[in-house]
DSSP file (Angstrom, degrees, kcal/mol; ACC not computed):
  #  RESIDUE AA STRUCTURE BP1 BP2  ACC     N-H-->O    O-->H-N    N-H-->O    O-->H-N    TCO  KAPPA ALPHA  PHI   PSI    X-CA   Y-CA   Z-CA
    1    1 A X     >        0   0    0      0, 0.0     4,-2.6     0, 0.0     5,-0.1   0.000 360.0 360.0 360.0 -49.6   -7.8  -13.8   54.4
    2    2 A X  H  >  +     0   0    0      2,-0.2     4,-2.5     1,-0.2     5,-0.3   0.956 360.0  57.9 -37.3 -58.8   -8.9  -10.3   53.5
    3    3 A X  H  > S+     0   0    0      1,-0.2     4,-3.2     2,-0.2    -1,-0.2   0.932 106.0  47.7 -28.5 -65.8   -5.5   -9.6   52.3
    4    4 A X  H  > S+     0   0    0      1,-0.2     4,-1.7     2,-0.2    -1,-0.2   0.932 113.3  51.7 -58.8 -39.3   -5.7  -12.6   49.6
    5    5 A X  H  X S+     0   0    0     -4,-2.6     4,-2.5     2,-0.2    -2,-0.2   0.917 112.6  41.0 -38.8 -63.2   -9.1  -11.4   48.5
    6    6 A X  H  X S+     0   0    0     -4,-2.5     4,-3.2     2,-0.2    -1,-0.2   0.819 114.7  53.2 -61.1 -51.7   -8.2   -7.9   47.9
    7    7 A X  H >< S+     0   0    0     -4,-3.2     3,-2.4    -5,-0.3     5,-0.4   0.962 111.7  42.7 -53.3 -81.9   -5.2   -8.9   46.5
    8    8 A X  H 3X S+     0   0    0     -4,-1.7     4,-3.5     1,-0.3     5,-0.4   0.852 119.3  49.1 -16.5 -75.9   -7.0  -11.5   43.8
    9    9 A X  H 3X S+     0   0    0     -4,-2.5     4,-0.9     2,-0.2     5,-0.4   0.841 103.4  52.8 -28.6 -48.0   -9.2   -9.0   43.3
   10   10 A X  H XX S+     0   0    0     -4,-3.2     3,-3.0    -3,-2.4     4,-1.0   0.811 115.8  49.4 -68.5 -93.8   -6.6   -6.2   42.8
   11   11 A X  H 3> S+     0   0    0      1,-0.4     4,-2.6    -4,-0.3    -1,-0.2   0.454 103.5  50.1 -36.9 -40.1   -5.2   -8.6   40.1
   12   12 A X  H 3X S+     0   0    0     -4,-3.5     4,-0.8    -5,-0.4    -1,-0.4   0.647 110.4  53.9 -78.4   2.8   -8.1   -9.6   38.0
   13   13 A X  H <X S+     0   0    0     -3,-3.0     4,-2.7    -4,-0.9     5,-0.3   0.818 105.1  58.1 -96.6 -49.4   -9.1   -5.6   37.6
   14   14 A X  H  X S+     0   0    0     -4,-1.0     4,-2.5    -5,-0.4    -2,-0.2   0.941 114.9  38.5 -40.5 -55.6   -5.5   -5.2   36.4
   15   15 A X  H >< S+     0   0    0     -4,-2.6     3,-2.3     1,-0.2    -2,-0.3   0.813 110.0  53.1 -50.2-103.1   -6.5   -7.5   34.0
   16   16 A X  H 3X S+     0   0    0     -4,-0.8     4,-0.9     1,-0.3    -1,-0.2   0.205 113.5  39.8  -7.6 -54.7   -9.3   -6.7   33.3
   17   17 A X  H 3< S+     0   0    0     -4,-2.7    -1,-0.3    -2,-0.2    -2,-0.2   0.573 107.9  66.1 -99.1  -5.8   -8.6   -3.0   32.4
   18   18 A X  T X< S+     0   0    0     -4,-2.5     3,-1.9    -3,-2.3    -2,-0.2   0.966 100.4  54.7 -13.5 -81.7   -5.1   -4.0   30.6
   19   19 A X  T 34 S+     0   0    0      1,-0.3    -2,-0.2    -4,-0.2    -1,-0.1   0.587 102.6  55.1 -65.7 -45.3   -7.2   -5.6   28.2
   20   20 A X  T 3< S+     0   0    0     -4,-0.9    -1,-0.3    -5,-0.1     2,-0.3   0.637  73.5 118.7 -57.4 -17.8   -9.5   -2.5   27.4
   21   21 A X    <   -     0   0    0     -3,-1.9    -3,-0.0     1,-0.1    -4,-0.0  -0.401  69.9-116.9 -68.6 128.8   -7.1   -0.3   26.5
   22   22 A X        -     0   0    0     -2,-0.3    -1,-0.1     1,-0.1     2,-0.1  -0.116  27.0-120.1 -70.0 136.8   -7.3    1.0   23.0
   23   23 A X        -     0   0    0     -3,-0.1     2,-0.1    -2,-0.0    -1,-0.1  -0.494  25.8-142.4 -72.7 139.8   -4.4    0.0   20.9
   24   24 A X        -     0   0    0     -2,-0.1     2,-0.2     2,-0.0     0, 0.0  -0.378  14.9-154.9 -88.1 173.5   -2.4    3.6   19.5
   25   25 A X        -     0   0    0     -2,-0.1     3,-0.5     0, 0.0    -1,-0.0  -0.545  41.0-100.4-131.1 173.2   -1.1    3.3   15.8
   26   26 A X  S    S+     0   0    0     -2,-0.2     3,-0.1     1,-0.2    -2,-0.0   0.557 127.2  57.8 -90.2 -11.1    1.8    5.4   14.7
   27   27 A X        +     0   0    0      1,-0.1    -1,-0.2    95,-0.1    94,-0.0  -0.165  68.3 112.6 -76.9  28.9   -1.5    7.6   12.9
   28   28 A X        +     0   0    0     -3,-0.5     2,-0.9     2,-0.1    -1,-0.1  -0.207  51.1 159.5 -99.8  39.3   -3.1    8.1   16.3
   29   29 A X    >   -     0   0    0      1,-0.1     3,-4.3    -3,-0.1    -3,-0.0  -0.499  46.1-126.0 -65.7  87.1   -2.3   12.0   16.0
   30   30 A X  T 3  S+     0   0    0     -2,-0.9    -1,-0.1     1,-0.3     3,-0.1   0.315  96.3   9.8 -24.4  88.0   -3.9   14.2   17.9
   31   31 A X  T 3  S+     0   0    0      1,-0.5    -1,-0.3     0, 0.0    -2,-0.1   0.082  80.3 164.0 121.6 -24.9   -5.4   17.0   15.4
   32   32 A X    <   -     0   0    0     -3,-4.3    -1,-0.5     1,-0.0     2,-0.3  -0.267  17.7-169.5 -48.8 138.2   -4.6   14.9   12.3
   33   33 A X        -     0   0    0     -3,-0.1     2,-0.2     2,-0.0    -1,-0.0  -0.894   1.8-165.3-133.0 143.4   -6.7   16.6    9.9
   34   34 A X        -     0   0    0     -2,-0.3     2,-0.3    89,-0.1    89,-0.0  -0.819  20.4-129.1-132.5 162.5   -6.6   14.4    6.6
   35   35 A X        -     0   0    0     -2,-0.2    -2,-0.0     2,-0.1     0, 0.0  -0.792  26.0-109.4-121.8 158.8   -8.1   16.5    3.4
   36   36 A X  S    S+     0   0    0     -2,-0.3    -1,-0.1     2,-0.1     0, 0.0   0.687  73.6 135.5 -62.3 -10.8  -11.2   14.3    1.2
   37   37 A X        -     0   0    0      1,-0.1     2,-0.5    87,-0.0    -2,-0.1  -0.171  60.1-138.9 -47.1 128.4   -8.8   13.9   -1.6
   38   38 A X        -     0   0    0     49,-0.0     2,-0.4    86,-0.0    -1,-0.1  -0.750  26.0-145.9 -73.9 127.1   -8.8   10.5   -3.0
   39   39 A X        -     0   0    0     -2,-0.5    48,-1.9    84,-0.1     2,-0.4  -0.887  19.4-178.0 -94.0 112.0   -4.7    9.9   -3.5
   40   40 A X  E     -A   86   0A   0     -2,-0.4     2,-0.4    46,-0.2    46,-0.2  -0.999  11.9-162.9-106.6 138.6   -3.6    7.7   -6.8
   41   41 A X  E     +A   85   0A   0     44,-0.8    43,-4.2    -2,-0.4    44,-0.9  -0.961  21.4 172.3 -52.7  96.1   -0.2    7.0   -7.5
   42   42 A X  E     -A   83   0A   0     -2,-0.4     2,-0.2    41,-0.3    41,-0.2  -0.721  19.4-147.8-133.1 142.8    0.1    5.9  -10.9
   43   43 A X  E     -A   82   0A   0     39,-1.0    39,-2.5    -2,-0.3     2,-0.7  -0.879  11.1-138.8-114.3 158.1    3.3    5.0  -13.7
   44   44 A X  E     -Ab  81 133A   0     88,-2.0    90,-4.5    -2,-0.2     2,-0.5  -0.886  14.9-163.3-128.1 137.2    3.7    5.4  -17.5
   45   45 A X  E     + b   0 134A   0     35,-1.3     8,-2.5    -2,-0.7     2,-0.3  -0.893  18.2 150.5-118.2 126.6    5.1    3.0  -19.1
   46   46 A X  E     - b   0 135A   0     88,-2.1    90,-2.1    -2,-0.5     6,-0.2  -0.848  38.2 -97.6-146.1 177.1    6.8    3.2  -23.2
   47   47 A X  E >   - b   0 136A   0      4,-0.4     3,-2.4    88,-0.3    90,-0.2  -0.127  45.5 -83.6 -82.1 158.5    9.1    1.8  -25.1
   48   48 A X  T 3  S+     0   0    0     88,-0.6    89,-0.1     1,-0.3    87,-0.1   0.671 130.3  55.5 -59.2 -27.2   12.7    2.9  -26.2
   49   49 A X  T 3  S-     0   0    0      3,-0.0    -1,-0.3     0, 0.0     3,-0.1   0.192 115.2-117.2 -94.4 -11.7   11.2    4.8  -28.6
   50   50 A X  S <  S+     0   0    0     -3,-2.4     2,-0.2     1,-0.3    -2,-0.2   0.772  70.1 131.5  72.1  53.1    8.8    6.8  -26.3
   51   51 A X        -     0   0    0      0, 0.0     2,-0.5     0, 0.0    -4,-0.4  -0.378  68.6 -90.0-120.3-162.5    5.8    5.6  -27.7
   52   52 A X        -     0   0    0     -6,-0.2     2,-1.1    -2,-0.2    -6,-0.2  -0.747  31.4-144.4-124.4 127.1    3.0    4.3  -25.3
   53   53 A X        -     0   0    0     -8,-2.5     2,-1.5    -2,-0.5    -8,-0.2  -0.660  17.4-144.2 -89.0 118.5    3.1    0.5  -24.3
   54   54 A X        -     0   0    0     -2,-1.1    23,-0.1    26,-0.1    -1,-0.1  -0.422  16.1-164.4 -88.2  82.4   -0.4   -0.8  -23.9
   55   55 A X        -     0   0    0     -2,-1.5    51,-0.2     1,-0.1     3,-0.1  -0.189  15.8-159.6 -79.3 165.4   -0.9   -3.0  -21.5
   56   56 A X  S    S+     0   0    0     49,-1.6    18,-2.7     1,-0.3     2,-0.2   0.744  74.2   5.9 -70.0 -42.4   -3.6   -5.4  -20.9
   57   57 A X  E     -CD  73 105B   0     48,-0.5    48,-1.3    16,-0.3    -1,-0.3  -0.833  61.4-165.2-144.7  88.9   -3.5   -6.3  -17.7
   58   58 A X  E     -CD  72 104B   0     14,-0.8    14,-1.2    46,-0.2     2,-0.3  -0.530   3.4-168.6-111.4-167.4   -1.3   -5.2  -14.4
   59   59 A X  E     -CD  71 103B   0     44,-0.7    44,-2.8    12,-0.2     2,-0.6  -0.902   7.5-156.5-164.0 116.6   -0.7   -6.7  -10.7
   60   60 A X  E     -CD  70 102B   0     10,-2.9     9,-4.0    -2,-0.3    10,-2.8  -0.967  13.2-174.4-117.1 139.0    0.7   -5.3   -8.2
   61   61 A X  E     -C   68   0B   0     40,-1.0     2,-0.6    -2,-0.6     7,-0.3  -0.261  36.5-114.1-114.0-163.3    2.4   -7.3   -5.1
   62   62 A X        -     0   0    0      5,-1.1    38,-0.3    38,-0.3     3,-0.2  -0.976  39.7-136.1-112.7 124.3    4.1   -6.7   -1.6
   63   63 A X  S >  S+     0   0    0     36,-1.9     3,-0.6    -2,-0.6    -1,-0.2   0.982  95.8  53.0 -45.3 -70.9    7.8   -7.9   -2.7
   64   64 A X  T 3  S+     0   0    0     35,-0.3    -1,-0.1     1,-0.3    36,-0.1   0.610 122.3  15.9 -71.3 -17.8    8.1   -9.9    0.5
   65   65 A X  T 3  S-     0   0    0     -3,-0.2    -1,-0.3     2,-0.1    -2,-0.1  -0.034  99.1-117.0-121.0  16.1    4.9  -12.5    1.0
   66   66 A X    <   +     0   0    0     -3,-0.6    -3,-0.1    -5,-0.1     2,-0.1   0.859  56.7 169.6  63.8   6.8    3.9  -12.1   -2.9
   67   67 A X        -     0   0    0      1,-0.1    -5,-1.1    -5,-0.1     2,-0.5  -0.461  40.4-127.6 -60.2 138.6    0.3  -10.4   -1.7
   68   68 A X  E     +C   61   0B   0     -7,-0.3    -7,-0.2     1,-0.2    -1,-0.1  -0.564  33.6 171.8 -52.4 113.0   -1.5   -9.1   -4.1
   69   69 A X  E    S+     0   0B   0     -9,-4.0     2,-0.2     1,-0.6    -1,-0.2   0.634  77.1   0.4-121.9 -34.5   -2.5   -5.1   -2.8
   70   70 A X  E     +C   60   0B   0    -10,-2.8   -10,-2.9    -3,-0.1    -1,-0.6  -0.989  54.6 178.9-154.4 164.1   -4.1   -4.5   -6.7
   71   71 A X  E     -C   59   0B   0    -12,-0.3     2,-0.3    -2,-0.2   -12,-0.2  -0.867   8.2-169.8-168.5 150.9   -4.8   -5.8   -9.8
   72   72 A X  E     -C   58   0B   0    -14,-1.2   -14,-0.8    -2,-0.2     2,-0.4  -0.923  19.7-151.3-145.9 105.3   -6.4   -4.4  -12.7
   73   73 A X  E     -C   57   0B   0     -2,-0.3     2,-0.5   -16,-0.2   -16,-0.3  -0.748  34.4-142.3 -93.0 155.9   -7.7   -5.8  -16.2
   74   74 A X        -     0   0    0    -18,-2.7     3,-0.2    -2,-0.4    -2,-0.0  -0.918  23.6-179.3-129.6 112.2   -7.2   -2.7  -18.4
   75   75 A X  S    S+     0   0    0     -2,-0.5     2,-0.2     1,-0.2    -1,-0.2   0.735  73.7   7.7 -34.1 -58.1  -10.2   -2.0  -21.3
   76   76 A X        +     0   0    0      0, 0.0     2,-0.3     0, 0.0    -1,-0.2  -0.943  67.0 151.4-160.3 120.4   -9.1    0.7  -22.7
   77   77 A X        +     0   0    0     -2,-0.2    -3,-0.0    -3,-0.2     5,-0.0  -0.604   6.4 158.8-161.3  96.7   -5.9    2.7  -22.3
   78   78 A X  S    S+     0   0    0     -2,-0.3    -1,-0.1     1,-0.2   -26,-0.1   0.397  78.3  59.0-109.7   1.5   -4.5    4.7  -25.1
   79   79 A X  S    S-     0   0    0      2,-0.2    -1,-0.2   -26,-0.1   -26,-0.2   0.653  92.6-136.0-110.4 -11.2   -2.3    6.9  -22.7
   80   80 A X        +     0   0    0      1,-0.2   -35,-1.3   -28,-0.1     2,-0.3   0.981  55.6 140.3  60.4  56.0   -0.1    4.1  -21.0
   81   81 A X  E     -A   44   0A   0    -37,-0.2     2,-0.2   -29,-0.1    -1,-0.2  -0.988  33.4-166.6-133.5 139.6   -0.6    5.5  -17.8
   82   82 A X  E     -A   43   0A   0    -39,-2.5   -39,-1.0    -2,-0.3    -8,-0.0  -0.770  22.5-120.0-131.7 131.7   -1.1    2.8  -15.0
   83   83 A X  E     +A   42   0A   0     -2,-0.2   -41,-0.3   -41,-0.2     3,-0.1  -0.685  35.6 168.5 -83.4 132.7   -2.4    2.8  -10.8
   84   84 A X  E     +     0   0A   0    -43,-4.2   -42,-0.2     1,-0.5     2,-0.2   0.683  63.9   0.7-116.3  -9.9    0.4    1.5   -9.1
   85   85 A X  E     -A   41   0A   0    -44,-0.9   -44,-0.8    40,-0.1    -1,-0.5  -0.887  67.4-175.8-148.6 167.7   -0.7    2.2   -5.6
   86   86 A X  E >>  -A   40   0A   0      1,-0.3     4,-1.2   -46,-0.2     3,-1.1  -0.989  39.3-106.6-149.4 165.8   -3.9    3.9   -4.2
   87   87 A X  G >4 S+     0   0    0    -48,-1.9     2,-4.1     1,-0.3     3,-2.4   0.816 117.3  66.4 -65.0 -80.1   -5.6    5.1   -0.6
   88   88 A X  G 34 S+     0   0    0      1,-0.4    -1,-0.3     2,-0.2   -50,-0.0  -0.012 107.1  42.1 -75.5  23.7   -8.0    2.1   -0.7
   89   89 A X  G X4 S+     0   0    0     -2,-4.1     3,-2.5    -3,-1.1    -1,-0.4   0.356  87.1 102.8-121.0 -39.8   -4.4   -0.1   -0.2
   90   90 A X  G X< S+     0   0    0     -3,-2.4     3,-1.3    -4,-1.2    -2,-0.2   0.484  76.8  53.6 -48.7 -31.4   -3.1    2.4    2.4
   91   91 A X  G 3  S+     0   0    0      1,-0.2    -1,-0.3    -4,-0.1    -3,-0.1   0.491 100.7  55.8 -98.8  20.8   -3.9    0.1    5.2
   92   92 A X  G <  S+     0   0    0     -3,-2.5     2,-0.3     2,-0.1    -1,-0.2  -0.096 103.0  78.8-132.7  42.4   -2.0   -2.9    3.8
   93   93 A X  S <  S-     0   0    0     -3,-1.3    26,-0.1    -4,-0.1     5,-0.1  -0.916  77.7-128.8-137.8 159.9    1.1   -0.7    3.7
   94   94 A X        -     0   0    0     -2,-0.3     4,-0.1    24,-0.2    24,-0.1  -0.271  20.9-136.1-102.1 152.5    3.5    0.4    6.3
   95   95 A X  S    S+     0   0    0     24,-0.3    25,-0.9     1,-0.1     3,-0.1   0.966 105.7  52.9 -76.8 -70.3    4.2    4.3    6.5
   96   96 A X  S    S-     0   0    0     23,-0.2    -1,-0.1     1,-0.2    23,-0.1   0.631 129.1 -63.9 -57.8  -7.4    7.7    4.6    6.8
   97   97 A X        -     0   0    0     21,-0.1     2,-0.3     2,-0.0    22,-0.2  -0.255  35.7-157.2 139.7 126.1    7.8    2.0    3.3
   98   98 A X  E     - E   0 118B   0     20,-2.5    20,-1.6    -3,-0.1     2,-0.2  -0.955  23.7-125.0-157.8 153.6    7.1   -1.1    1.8
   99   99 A X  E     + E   0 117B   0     -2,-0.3   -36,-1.9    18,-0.2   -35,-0.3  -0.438  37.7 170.6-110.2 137.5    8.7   -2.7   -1.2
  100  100 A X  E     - E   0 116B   0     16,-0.9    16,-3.2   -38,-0.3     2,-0.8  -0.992  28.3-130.9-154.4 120.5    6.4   -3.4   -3.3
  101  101 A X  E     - E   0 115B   0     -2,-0.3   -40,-1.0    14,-0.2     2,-0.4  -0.677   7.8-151.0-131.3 147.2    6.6   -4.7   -7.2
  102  102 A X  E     -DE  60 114B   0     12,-4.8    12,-1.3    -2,-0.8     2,-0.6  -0.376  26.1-169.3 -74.3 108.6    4.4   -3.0  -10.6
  103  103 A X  E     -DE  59 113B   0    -44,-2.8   -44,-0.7    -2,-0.4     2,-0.6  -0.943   4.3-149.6 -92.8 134.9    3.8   -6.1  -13.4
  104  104 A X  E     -DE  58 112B   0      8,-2.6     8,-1.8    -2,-0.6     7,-1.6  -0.970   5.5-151.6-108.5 116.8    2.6   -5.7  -16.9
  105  105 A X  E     +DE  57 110B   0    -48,-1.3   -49,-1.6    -2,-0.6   -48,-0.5  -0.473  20.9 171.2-101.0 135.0    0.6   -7.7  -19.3
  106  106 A X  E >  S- E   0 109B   0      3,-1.4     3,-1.3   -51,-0.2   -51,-0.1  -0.750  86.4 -34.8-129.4 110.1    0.2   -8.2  -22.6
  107  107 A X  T 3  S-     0   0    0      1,-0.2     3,-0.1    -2,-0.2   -52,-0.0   0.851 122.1 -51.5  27.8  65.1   -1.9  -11.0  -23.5
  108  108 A X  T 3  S+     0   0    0      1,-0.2     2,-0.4   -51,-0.0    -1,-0.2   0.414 111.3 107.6  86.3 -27.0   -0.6  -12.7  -20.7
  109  109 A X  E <  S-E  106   0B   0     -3,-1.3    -3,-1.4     1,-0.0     2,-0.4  -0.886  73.9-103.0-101.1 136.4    2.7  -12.5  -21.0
  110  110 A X  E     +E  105   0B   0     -2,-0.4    -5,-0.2    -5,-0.2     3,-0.1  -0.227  41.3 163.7 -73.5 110.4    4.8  -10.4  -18.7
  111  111 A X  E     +     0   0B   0     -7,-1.6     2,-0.4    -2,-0.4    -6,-0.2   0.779  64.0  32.7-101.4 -15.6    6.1   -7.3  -20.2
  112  112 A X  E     +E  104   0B   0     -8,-1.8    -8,-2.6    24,-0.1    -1,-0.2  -0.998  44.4 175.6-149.4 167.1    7.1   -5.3  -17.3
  113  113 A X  E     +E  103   0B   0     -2,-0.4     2,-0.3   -10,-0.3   -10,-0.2  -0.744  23.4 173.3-149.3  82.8    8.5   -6.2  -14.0
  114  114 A X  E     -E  102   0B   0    -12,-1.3   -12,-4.8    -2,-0.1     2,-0.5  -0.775  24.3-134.0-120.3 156.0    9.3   -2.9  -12.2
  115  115 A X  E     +E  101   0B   0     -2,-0.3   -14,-0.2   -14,-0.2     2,-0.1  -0.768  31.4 161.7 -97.3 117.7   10.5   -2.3   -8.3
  116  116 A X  E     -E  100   0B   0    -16,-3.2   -16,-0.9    -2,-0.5     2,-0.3  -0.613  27.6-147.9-119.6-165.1    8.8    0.6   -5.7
  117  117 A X  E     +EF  99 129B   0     12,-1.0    12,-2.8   -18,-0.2    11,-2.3  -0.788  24.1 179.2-154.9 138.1    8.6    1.4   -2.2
  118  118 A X  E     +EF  98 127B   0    -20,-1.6   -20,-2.5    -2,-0.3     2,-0.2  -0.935   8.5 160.0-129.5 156.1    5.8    3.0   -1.2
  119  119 A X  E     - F   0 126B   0      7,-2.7     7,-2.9    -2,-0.4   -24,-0.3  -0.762  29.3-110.5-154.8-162.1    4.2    4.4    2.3
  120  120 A X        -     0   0    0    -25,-0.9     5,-0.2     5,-0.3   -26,-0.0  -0.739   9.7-149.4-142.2 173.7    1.8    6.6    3.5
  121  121 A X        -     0   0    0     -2,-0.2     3,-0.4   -94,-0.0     2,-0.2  -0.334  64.7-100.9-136.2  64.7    1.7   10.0    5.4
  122  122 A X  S    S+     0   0    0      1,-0.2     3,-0.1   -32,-0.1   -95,-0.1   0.387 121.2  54.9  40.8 -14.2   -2.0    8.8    7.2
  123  123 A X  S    S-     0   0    0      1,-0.3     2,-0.3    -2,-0.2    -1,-0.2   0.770 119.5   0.0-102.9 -71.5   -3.5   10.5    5.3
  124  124 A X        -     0   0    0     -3,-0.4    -1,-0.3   -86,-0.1   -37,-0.1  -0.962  67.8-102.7-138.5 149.6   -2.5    9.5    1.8
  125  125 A X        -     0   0    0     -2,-0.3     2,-0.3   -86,-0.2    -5,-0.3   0.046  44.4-169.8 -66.0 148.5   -0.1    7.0    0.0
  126  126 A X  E     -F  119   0B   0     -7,-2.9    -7,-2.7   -31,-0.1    -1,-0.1  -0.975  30.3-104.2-157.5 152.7    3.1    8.3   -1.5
  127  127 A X  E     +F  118   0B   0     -2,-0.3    -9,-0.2    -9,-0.2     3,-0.1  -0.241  35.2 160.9 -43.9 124.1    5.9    7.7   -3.5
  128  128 A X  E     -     0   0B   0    -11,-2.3     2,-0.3     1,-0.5   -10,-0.2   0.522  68.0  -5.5-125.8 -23.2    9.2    7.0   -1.5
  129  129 A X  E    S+F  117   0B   0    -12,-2.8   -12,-1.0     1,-0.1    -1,-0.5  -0.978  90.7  53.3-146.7 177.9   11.4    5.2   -4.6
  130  130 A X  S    S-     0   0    0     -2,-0.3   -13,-0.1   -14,-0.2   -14,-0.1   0.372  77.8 -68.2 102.6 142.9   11.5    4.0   -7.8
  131  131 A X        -     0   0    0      1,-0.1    -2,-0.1   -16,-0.1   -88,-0.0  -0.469  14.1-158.3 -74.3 155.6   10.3    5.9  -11.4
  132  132 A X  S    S+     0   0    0    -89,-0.1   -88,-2.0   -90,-0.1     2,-0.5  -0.106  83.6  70.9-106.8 -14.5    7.3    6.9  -12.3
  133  133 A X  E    S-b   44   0A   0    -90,-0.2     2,-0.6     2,-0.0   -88,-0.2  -0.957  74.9-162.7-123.0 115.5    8.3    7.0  -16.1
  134  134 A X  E     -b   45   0A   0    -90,-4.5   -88,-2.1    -2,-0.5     2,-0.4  -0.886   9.1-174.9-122.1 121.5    8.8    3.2  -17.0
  135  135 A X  E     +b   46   0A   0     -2,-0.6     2,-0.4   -90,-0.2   -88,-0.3  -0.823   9.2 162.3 -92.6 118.0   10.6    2.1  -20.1
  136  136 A X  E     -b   47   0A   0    -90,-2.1     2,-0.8    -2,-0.4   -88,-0.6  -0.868  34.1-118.6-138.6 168.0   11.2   -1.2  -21.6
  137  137 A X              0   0    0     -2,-0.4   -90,-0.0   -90,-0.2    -2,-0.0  -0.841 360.0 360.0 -98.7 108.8   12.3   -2.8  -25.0
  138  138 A X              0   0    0     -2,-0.8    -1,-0.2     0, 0.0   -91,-0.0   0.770 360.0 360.0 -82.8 360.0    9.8   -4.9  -26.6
């Protein structure tokens, strides 16, 4: 009877202290030192003609569930230069990359529809494809 006790016992502690263990991330590096910088990633978008497209509006989504990670009604923007990713999304992207796609408004109607993949290095969000100078014909 002792035996079965100890044993039960032995089992619910397994559990029990399974369950506490803190889950690692692939950023769980000892000694990561991250620097205060705020990181944006940003694209400029013109015309064939290399003059500055002004959009209105942009949206950026996750390519594969359609999520929303930012979107941006735009006031005033005389340089046509656009956020396409930022650290304040970094934890609803994957490091090693995630496909991810830039839209662009002009009164509503969609004027650009461009493809990235972006990740992170823990610290801060980065570029892994797609340009950073975006052209389209209107």
């Amino acid at each position: 009877m002792k035996k079965i006790s100890f044993l039960v016992a032995l089992c619910i502690s397994t559990v029990f202290f399974s369950r506490c263990k803190e889950e690692v991330t692939e950023c769980d590096i000892e000694g990561l030192a991250c620097t205060q910088i705020f990181t944006t990633k940003q694209v400029s978008v013109k015309n064939t003609e290399g003059l500055v497209v002004d959009l209105d509006s942009v949206v950026v989504k996750k390519s594969g569930d359609n999520s929303v990670l930012f979107s941006e009604v735009i006031t005033d923007n005389s340089e046509g230069i656009y956020k396409l990713i930022s650290d304040s999304e970094k934890e609803n992207i994957v490091k090693e990359g995630t496909d991810v796609t830039f839209y662009g408004y002009i009164s509503g109607i969609e004027k650009v529809k461009e493809d990235f993949k972006v990740g992170h290095d823990c610290c801060h969000v980065v570029y892994i494809s797609g340009t950073s100078d975006i052209v389209i014909s209107e």
